[in-house]
C-alpha positions in Angstrom: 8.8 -40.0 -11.0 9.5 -37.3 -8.5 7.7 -33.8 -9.2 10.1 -30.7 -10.4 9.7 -27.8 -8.0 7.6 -25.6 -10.9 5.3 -28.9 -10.3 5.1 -29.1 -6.5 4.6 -25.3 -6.6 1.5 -25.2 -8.7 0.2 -28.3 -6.4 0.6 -26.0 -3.3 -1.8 -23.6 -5.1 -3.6 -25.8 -6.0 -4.1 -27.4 -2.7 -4.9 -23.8 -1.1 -7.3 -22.6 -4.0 -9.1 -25.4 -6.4 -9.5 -27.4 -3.7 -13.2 -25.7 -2.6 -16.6 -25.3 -3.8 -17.1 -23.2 -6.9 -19.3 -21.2 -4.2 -16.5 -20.7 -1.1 -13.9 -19.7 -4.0 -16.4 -16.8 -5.0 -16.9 -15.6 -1.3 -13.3 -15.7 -0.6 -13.1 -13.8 -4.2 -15.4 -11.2 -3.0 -14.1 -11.2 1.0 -11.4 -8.9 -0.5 -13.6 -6.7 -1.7 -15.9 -6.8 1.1 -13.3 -6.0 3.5 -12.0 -2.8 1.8 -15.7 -1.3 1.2 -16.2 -1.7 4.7 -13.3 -0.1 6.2 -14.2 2.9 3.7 -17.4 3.3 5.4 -16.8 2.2 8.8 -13.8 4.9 8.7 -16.4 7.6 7.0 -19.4 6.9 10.2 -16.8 7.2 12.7 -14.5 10.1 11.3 -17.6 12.5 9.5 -20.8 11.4 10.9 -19.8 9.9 15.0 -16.9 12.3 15.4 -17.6 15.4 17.7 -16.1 17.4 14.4 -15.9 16.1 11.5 -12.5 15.4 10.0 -12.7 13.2 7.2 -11.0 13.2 4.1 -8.8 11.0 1.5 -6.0 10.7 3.6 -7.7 9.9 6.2 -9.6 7.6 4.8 -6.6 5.5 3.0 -4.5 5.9 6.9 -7.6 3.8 8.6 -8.1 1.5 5.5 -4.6 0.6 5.1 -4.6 -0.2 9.0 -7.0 -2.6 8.7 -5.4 -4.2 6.0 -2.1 -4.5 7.5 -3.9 -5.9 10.8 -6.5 -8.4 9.1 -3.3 -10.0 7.1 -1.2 -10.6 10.3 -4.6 -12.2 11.6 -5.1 -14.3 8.4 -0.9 -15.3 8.7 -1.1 -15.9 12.6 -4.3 -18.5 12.0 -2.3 -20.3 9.2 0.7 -20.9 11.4 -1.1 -21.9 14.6 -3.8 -23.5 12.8 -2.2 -25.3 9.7 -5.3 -24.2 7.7 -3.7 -23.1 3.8 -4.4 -18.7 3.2 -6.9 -19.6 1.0 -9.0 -21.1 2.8 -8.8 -18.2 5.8 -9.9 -15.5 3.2 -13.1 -15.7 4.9 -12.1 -14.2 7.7 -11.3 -10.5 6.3 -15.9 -11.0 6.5 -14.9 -10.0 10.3 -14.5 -6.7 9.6 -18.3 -6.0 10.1 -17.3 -6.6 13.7 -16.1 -3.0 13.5 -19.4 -1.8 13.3 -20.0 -2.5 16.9 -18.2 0.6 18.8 -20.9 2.7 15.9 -23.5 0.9 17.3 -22.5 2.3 21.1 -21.3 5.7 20.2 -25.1 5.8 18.6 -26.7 4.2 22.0 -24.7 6.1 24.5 -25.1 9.6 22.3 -21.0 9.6 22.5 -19.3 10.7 20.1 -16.2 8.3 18.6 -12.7 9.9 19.5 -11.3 6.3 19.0 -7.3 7.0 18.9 -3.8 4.5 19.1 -2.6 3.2 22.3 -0.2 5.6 24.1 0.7 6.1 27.3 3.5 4.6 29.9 4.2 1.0 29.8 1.9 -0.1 32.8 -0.5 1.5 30.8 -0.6 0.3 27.7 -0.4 -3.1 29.1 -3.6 -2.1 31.3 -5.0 -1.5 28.5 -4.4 -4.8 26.6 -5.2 -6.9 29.5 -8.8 -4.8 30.2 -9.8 -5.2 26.3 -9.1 -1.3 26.4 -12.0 -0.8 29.7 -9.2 1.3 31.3 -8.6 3.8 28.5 -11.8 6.1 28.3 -11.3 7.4 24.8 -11.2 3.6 23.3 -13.7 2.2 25.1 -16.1 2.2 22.7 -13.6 -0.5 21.5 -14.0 -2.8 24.1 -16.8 -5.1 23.4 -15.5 -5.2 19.6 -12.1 -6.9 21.0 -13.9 -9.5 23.4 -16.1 -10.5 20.6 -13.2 -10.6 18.4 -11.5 -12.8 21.3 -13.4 -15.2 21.8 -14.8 -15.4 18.2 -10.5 -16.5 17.7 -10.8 -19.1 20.3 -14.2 -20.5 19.0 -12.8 -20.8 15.4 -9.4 -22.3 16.4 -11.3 -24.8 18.3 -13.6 -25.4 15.4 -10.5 -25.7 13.4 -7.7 -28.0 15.8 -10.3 -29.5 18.7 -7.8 -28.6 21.0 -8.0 -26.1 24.0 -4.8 -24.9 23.9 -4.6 -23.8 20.6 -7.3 -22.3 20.5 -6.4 -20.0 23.2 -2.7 -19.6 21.9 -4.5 -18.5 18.9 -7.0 -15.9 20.5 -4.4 -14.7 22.7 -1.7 -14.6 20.2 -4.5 -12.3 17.8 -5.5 -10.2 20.6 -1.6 -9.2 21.6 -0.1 -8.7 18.2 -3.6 -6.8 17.3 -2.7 -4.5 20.3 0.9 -4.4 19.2 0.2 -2.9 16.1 -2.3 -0.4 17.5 0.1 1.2 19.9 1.7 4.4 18.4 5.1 4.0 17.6 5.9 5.9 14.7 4.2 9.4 13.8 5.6 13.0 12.1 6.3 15.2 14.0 5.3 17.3 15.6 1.5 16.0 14.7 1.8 13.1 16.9 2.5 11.8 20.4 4.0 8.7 18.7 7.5 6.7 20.4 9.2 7.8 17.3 9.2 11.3 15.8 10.4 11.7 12.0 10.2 15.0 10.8 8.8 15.2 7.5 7.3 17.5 4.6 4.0 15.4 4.6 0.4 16.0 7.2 -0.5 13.4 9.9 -2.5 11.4 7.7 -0.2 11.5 4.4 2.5 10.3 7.1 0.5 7.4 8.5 -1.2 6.8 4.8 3.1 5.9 3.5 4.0 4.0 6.4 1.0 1.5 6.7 1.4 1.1 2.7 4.8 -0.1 3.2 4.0 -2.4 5.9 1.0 -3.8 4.3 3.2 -4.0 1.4 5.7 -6.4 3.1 2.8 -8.4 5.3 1.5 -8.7 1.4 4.9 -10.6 0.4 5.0 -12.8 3.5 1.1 -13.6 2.7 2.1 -14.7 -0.9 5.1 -16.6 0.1 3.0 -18.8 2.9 0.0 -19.1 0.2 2.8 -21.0 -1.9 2.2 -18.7 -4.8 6.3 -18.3 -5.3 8.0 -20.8 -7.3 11.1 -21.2 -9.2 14.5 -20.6 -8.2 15.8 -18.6 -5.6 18.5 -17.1 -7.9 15.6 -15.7 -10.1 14.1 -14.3 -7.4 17.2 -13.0 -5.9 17.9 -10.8 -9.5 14.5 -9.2 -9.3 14.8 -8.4 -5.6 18.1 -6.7 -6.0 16.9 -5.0 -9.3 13.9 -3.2 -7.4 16.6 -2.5 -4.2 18.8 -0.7 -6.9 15.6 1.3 -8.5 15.1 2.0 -4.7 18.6 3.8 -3.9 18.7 5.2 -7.1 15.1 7.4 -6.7 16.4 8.5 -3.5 19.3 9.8 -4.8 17.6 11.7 -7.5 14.9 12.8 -4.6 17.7 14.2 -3.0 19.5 15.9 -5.4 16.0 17.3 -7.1 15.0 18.2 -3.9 12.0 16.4 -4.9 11.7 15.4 -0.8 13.4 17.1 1.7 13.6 14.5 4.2 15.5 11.5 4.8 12.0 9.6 5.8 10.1 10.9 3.0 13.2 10.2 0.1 13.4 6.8 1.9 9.6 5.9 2.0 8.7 7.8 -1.6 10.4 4.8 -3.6 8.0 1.8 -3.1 5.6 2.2 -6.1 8.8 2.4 -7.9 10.5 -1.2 -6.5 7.1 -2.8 -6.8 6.6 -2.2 -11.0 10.5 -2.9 -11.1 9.7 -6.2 -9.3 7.0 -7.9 -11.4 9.1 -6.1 -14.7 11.9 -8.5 -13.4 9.6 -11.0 -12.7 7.6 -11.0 -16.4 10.2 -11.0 -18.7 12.4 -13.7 -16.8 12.8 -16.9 -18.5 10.3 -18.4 -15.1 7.6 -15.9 -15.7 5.4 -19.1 -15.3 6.2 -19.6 -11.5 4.4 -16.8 -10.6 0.7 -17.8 -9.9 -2.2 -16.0 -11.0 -2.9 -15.3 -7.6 0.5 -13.9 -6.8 -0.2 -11.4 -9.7 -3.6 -10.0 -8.6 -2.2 -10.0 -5.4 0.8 -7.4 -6.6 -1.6 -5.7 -8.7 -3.9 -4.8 -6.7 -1.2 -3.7 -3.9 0.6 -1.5 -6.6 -2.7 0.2 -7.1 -2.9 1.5 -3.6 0.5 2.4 -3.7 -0.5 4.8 -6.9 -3.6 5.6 -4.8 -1.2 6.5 -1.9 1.3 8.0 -3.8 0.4 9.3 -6.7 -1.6 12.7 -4.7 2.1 13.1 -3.4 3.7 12.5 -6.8 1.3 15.4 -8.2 1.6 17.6 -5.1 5.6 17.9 -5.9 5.7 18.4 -9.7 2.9 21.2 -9.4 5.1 22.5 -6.4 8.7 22.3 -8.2 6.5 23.8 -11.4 8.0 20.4 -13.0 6.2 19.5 -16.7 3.5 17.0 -16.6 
């Protein structure tokens, strides 16, 4: 008897998670967590303890944190297409981030202080700067043994993993460009930052960059459940809950507007995501396929709509104390 797709969709999990050792299922558990107390501290040695001033703070803290995210996902996503190895058994990787601990280690044996910063500059520049594993640019060279490491730690596991040469270059190359990609400054408020696109906006640097790594970690998030196979059920259900949290969207920004709860069109647009996300799994619990959403796809959104409060909710505050608006 052929499988229903609720069945083929709980053996796709079940492929990608039950399949391992009690043991690797706990350290991919923990790699999570691992990765995120990490970043914390790696961002609080570079930004308050390495930094010729200090400048750490929340904001700060949550902008670098949610960078690392965003970028150790697209790593995790690239390895499971060139690879063919199922997300859950990658989790292990996100145990790289102690890699980021090496430019501390040279700011502390060269007595340099960290001024680390995104890529900017003309093109021929930036793509010196990619091809010399940032040698070229002063202020990120602390950087530079961190990436080769990282390099050619990509090619050893894709070899480990496919026994082919090829791939395992593709896959180290493919890391090292779209890593690069992502660290180049496109988007930043102005006029805090040197960034390819300006938006004005009512928010700091950091509360800026803080919102718009949140919602791109948010949607590398959706793309990392949807390739883990922790969607199932039909694509009409899905459709309804995706165009229920677009409607919640459009309608917050047109009370944002009209409040004047944010004054600009970036911040109104970018303000709503919290908002779409508990819309979303609302949809999702109370449909009649509740079920074919794993358990994994649930801690996943969880734990992603708790750093949206974390993001958020200081904004959220900020504007009800500021518009004098009852708790």
């Amino acid at each position: 008897m052929s499988l229903t797709f609720k069945e083929k969709s709980k053996d796709i999990t079940m492929d990608a998670a039950d399949g391992l050792p009690n043991w690797k299922a706990f350290l991919n558990a923990f790699a999570p967590v691992y990765f995120l107390s990490f970043s914390l501290l790696r961002c609080y040695v570079e930004t308050a303890i390495l930094a010729d001033q200090s400048s750490f703070s929340y904001y700060v803290a949550l902008h670098h944190t949610l960078w690392n995210a965003t970028t150790i996902l697209i790593i995790i996503l690239l390895m499971n297409f060139i690879l063919k190895v199922p997300i859950m058994r990658l989790l292990w990787v996100m145990y790289g981030i102690t890699l980021m601990a090496i430019p501390l280690f040279y700011a502390m044996m060269t007595g340099e202080n960290l001024r680390l910063e995104y890529l900017r500059g003309s093109f021929a520049e930036i793509i010196s700067y990619v091809a010399t594993f940032c040698w070229t640019y002063l202020r990120n060279r602390p950087l530079t043994i961190e990436l080769l490491v990282i390099f050619f730690s990509m090619f050893a596991v894709g070899y480990a993993y496919t026994k082919s040469f090829p791939r395992a270059m593709f896959l180290a190359v493919s890391v090292h460009i779209v890593g690069n990609i992502f660290a180049i400054h496109w988007v930043g408020p102005i006029p805090y930052a040197k960034s390819i696109i300006g938006f004005r906006t009512q928010w700091s640097h950091h509360q800026f960059m803080s919102v718009l790594w949140l919602n791109t970690l948010t949607a590398m998030a959706m793309f990392f459940i949807w390739r883990a196979g922790w969607f199932g059920g039909m694509k009409r259900s899905w459709f309804y809950a995706a165009s229920a949290a677009v409607a919640v969207w459009m309608v917050q920004a047109v009370i944002f507007n009209v409040t004047g709860w944010f004054h600009r069109p970036f911040d109104i647009f970018m303000s709503g995501l919290p908002a779409v996300t508990i819309t979303f799994l609302l949809v999702r619990l109370f449909s009649s396929e509740r079920g074919m959403l794993s358990g994994w796809a649930w801690a996943t959104m969880s734990i992603i709509f708790l750093i949206q409060l974390a993001v958020m909710g200081p904004i959220y505050l900020n504007n009800i104390k500021a518009n004098s608006l009852p708790l």
